[in-house]
C-alpha positions as CSV (number, residue, x, y, z in Angstrom):
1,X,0.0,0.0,0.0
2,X,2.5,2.8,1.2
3,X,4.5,1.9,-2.4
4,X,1.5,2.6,-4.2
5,X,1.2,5.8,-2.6
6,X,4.9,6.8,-2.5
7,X,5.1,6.0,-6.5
8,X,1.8,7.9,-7.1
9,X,3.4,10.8,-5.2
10,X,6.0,10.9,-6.5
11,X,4.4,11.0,-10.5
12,X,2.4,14.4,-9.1
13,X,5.9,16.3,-8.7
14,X,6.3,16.3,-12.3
15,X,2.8,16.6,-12.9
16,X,3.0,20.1,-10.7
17,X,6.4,21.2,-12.5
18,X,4.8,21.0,-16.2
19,X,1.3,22.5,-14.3
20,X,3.3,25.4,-13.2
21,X,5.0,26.0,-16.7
22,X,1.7,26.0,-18.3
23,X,0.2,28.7,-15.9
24,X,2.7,31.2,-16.1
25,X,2.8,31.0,-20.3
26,X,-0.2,31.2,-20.5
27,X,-0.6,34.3,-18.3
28,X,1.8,35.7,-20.0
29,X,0.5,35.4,-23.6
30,X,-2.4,37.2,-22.0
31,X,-2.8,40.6,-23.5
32,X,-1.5,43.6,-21.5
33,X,-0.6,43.6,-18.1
34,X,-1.6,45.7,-15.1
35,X,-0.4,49.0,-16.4
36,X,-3.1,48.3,-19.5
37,X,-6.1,50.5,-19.6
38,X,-6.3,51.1,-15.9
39,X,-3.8,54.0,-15.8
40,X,-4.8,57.9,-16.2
41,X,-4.4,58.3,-19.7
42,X,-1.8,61.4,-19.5
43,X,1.0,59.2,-17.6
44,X,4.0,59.7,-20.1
45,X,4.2,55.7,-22.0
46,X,7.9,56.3,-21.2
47,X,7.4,56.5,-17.5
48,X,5.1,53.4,-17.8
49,X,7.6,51.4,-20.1
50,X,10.4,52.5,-16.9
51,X,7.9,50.7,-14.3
52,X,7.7,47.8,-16.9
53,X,11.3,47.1,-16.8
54,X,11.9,48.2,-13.3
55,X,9.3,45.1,-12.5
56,X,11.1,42.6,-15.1
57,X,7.9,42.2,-17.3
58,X,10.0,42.7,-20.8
59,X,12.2,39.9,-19.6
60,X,12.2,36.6,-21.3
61,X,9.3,34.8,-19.9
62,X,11.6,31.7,-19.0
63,X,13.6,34.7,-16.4
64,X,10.6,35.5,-15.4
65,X,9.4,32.0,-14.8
66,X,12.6,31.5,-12.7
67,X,12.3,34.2,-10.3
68,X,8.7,33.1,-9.5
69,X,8.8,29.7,-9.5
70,X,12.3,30.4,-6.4
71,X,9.6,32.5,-4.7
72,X,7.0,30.3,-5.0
73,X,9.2,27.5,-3.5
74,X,10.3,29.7,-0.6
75,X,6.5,30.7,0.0
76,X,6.8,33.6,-2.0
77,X,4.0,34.1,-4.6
78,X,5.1,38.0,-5.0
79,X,3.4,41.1,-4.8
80,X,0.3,42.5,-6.1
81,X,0.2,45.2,-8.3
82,X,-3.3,46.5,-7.7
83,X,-3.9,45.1,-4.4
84,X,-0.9,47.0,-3.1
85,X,-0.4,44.0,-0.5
86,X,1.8,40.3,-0.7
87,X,-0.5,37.4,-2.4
88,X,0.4,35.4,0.5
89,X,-1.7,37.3,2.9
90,X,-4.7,38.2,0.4
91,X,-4.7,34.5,-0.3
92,X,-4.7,33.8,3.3
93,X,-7.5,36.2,3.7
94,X,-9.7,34.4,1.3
95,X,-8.5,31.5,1.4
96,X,-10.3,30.5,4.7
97,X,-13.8,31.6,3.5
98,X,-13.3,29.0,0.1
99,X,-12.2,25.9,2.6
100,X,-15.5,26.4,4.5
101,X,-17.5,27.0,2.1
102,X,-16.2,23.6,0.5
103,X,-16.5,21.6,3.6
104,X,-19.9,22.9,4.2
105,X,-20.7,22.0,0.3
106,X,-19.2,18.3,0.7
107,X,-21.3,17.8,3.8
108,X,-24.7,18.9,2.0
109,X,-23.9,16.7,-1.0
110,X,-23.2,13.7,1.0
111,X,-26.3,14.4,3.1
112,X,-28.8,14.6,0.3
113,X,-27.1,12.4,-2.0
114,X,-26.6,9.1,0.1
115,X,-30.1,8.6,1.4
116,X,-31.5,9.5,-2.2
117,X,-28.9,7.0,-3.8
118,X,-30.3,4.3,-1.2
119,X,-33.6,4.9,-1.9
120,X,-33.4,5.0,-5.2
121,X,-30.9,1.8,-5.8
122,X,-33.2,-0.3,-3.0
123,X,-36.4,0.2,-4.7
124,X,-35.3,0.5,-8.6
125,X,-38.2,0.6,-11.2
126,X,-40.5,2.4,-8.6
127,X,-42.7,5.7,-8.5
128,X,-39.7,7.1,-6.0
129,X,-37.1,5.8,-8.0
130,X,-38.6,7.8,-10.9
131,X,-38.5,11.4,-8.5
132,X,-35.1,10.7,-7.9
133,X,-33.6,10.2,-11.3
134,X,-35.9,12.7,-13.0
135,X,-33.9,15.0,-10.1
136,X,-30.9,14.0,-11.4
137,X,-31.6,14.3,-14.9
138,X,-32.9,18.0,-13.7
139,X,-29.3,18.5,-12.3
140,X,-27.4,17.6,-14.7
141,X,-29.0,19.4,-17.4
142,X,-29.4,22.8,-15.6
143,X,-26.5,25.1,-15.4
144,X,-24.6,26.0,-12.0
145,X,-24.6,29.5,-12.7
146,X,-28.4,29.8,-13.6
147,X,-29.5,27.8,-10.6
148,X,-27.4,29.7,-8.0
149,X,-28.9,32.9,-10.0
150,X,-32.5,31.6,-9.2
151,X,-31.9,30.4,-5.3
152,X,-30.3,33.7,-4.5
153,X,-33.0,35.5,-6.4
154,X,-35.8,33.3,-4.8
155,X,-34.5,32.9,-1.3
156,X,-32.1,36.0,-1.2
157,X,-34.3,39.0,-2.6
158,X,-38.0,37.6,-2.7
159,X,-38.4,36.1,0.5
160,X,-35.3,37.5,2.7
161,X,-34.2,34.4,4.4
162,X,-30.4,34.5,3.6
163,X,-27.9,37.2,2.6
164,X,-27.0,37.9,-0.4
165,X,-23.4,39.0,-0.3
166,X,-20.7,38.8,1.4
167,X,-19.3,36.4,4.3
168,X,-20.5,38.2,7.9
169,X,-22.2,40.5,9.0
170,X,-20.5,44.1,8.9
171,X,-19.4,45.4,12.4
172,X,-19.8,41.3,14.0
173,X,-16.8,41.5,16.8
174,X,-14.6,38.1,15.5
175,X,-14.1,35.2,17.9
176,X,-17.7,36.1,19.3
177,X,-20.2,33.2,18.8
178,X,-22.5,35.1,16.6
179,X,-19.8,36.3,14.3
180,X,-19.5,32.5,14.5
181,X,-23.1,31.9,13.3
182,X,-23.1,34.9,11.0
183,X,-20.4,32.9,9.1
184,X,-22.2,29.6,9.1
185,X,-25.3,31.1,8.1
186,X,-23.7,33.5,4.8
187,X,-22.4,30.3,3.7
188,X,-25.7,27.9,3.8
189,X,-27.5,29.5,0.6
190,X,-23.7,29.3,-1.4
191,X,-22.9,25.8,-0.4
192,X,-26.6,24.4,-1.0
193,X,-27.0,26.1,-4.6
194,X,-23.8,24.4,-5.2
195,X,-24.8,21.1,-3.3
196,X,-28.4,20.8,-5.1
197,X,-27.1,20.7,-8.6
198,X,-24.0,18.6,-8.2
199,X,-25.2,15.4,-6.3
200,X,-27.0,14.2,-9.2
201,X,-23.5,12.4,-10.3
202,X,-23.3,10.6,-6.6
203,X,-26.9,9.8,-6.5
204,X,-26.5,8.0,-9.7
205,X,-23.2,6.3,-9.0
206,X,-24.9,4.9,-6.0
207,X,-28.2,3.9,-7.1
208,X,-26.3,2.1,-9.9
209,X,-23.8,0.4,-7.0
210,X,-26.8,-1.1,-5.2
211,X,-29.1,-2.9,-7.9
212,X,-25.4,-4.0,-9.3
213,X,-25.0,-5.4,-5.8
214,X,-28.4,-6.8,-5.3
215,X,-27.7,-9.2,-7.8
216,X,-24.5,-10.7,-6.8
217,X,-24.2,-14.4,-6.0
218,X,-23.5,-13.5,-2.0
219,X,-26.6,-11.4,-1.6
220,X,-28.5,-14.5,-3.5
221,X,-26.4,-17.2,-0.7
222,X,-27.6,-14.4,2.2
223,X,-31.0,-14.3,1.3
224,X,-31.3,-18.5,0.6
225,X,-29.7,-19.0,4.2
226,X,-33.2,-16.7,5.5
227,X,-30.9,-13.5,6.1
228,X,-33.7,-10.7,6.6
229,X,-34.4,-8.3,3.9
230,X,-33.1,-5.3,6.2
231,X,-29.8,-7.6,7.8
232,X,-29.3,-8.3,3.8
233,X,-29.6,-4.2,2.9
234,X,-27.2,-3.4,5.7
235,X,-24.8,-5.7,6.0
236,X,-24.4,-6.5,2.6
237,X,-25.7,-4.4,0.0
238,X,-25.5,-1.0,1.4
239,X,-21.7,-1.7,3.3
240,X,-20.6,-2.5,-0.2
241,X,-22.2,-0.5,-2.4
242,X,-21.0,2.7,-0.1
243,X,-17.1,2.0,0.0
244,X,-16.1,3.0,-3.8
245,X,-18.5,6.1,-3.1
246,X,-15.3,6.9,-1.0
247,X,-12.9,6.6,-3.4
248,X,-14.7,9.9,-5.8
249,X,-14.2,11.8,-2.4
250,X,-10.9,13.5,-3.9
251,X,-13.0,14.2,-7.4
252,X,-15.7,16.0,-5.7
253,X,-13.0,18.6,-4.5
254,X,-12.3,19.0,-8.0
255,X,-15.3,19.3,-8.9
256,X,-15.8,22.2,-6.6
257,X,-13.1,24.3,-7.3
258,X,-14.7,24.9,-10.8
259,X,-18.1,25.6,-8.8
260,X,-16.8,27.8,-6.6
261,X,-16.0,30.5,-9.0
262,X,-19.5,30.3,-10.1
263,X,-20.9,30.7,-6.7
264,X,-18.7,33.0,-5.4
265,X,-19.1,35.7,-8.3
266,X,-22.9,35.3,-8.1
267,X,-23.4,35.6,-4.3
268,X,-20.7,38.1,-3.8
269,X,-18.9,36.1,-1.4
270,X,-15.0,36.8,-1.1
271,X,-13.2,33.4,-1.3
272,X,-10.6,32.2,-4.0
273,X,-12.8,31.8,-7.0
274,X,-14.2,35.6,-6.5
275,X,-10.4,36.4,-6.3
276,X,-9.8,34.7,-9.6
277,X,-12.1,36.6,-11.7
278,X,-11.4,39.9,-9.8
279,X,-7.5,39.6,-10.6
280,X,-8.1,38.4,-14.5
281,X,-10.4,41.5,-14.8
282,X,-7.7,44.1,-13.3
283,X,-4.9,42.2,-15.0
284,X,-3.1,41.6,-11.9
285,X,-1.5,38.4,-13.2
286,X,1.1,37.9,-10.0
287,X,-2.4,36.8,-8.4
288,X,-3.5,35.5,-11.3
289,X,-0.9,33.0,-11.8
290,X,-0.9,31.9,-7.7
291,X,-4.5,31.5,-7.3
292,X,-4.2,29.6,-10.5
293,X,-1.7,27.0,-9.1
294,X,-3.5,26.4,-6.2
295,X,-6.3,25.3,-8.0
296,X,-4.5,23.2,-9.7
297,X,-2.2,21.7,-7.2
298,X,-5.8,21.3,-5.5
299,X,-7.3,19.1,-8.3
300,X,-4.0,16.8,-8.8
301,X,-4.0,16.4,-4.8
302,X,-7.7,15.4,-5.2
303,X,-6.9,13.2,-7.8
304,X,-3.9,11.4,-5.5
305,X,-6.3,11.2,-2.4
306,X,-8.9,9.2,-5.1
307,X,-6.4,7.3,-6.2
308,X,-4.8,6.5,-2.6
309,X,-8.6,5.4,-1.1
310,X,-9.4,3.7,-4.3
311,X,-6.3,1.4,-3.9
312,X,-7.8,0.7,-0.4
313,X,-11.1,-0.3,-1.2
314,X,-10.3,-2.2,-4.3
315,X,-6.5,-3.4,-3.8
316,X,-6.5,-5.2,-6.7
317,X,-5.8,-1.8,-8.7
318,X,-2.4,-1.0,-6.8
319,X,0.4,-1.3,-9.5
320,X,2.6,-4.1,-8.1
């Protein structure tokens, strides 16, 4: 098991290196740069092309690559340019809100997706069945961005139960428990937008897992030995249909990274996916770059913690 997992880590480092390269060319073939369009228009061009090269942006790109890629390894990411402040710390500002606002997400979708999953696997071909898989065709087809647009119009302006910006209450004293639950309860409409419209995938998965498992030869053996129909369901069919539902645990953090830009943008709540959008918009590409990477380093670790449980529950994948 821990060669498996050495081996797999060890294939992400180069998988990181290439990830990195990729970022910062592409940022760089971006036009402009933060100097474009946002300065006041009777600046001399000379003076700005003096604060270009003072900064190292007409450098060869593979220089400039260099220089951030030894402050990225010494927990450097640089400075911002229209921030005024190091991306370190605006990361760390944001970065906080984006972790709880995925942990919240992950325990919604598990919540509403395991007992529909159940249901709909353990009584296949039935009026319930039909609810639940018409809900997941509804999911898939229907668009994050216009479903979070109708739950915060619905539940944020016509009826007032949730905020809809931000992620606490202005002048909340921090530490205190209601800046506590002024946190928890900004999030709730975010993470169940996002949670509603993405289970549809888990639901599916499992539903499928459990009528695969009803017909395997051990279920058949349990139920001719006079095993219940409920000691058969949970000892048997549910225990193993739920175990590879574990091993997509690192996916759905992938999965909401790309939601989270969505959500954030639409309900005005400052994590890493508002940040994103904010710094392509003012061309600040030092943050651009560094919240870019993280993403990314986010989804390949997702992708190593799948693989890792996956080898677990099924050891028959490890590579020997």
């Amino acid at each position: 098991m821990w060669k498996f997992s050495v081996r797999r880590t060890l294939i992400m480092i180069p998988q990181i290196f290439l990830l990195s390269i990729l970022i910062f060319v592409l940022a760089q073939l971006m036009p402009g740069d933060a100097l474009s369009g946002t300065v006041d228009p009777n600046v001399d061009p000379e003076r700005l092309d003096e604060i270009r090269e003072q900064m190292g942006w007409n450098d060869p790109w593979h220089e400039q690559y260099a220089r951030w890629m030894g402050g990225v390894l010494q927990g450097d990411l640089g400075q911002s340019f229209r921030f005024k402040m190091p991306v370190t710390e605006l990361i760390g500002q944001r970065i906080v809100n984006s972790f709880w606002l995925s942990v919240a997400t992950l325990i919604l979708t598990y919540l509403i997706a395991i007992p529909l999953g159940i249901t709909s696997g353990r009584y296949s071909d039935t009026f319930r069945d039909q609810l639940i898989t018409g809900y997941t065709y509804v999911g898939f087809a229907t668009p994050l961005f216009i479903f979070a647009l109708v739950m915060l119009w619905i539940f944020g302006f016509q009826l007032g139960w949730f905020p809809t910006s931000g992620s606490v209450e202005p002048g909340v004293e921090p530490g205190t428990f209601n800046y506590f639950m002024s946190k928890v309860y900004h999030l709730l409409l975010p993470a169940l937008s996002m949670a509603l419209i993405t289970t549809y995938g888990t639901i599916q998965y499992l539903r499928n897992e459990i009528i695969d498992t009803k017909q395997k030869d051990f279920i058949l053996t349990a139920r001719a030995k006079g095993a219940s129909e409920s000691r058969v369901y949970n000892r048997h069919i549910f225990r193993n249909s739920l175990l590879p539902i574990a091993a997509f645990f690192g996916f759905e953090i992938t999965n909401l990274i790309g939601g989270s830009i969505f959500i954030e943008n639409i309900f005005g709540y400052p994590g890493m996916g508002q940040l994103l959008v904010e710094s392509i918009s003012l061309r600040d590409y030092t943050v651009l770059t560094a919240v870019t990477l993280i993403f990314g380093v986010a989804s390949i670790l997702g992708a190593l913690l799948s693989d890792i449980i996956l080898s677990i529950v099924d050891p028959r994948i490890r590579i020997k």
